[in-house]
C-alpha positions as a printed NumPy array, in Angstrom:
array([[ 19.731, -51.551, -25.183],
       [ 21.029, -47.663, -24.105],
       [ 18.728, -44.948, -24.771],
       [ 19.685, -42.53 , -27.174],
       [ 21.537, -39.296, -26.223],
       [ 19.648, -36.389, -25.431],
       [ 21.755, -33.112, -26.584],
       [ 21.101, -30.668, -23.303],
       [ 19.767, -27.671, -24.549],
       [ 22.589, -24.378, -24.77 ],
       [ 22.478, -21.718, -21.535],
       [ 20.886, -18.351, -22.895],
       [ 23.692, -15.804, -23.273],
       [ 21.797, -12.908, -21.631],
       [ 20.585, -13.51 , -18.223],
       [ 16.388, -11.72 , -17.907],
       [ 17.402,  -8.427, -16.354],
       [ 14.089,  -9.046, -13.833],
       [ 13.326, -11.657, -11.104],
       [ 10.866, -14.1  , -11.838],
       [  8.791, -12.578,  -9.238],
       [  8.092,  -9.725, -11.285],
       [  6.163, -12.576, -13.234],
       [  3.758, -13.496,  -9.932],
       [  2.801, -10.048,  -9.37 ],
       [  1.217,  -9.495, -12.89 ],
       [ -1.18 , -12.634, -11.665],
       [ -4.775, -11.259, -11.352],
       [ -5.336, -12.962,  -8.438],
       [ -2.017, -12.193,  -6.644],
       [ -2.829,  -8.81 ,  -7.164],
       [ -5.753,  -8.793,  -5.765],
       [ -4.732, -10.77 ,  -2.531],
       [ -1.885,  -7.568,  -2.485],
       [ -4.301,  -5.395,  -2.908],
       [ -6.641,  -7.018,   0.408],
       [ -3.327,  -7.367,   2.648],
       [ -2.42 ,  -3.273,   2.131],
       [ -6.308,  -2.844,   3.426],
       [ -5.983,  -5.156,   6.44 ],
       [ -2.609,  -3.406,   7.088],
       [ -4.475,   0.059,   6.877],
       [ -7.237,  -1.269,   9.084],
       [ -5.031,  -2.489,  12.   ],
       [ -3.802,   1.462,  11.86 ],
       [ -6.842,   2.211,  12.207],
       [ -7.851,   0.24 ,  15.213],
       [ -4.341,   1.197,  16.7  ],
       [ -5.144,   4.825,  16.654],
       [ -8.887,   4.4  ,  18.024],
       [ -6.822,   3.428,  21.108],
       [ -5.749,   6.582,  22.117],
       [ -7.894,   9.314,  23.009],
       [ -9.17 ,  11.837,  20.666],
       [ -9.649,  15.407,  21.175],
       [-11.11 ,  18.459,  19.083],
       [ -9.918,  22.321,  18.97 ],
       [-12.793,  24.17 ,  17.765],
       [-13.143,  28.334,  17.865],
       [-14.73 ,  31.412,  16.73 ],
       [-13.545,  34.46 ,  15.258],
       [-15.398,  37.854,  15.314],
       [-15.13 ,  41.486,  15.63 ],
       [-16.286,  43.101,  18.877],
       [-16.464,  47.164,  20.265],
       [-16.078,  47.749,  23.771],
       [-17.537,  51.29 ,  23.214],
       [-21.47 ,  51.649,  23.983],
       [-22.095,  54.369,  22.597],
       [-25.142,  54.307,  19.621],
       [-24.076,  57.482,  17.811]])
């Protein structure tokens, strides 16, 4: 005996004007995995630029008189 026919169901006539992705990254946890791979990113930035050396210009700025005299 033949199964019955199954009717396949229509196409949609508008096609969803975002990716599914857009779905994932709603996901609690994807976010949060996201949000963990943009700090290890920043952190290897970090550790590249405690390669080079560092340096400091520091200064002072004040009024002086070349003229002794107390008068």
């Amino acid at each position: 005996m033949a199964a019955a026919a199954v009717r396949i169901p229509p196409i949609p006539g508008t096609v969803p004007r975002r990716p599914p992705s857009d779905l994932l990254e709603r996901r609690p946890d994807i976010r949060r995995a996201a949000a963990a791979l943009h700090a290890a990113t920043a952190n290897i930035g970090v550790a590249t630029s405690d390669l080079f050396p560092r340096f400091a210009l520091t200064g002072s700025l004040g009024v002086a008189s070349t003229d002794l005299d107390a008068s």
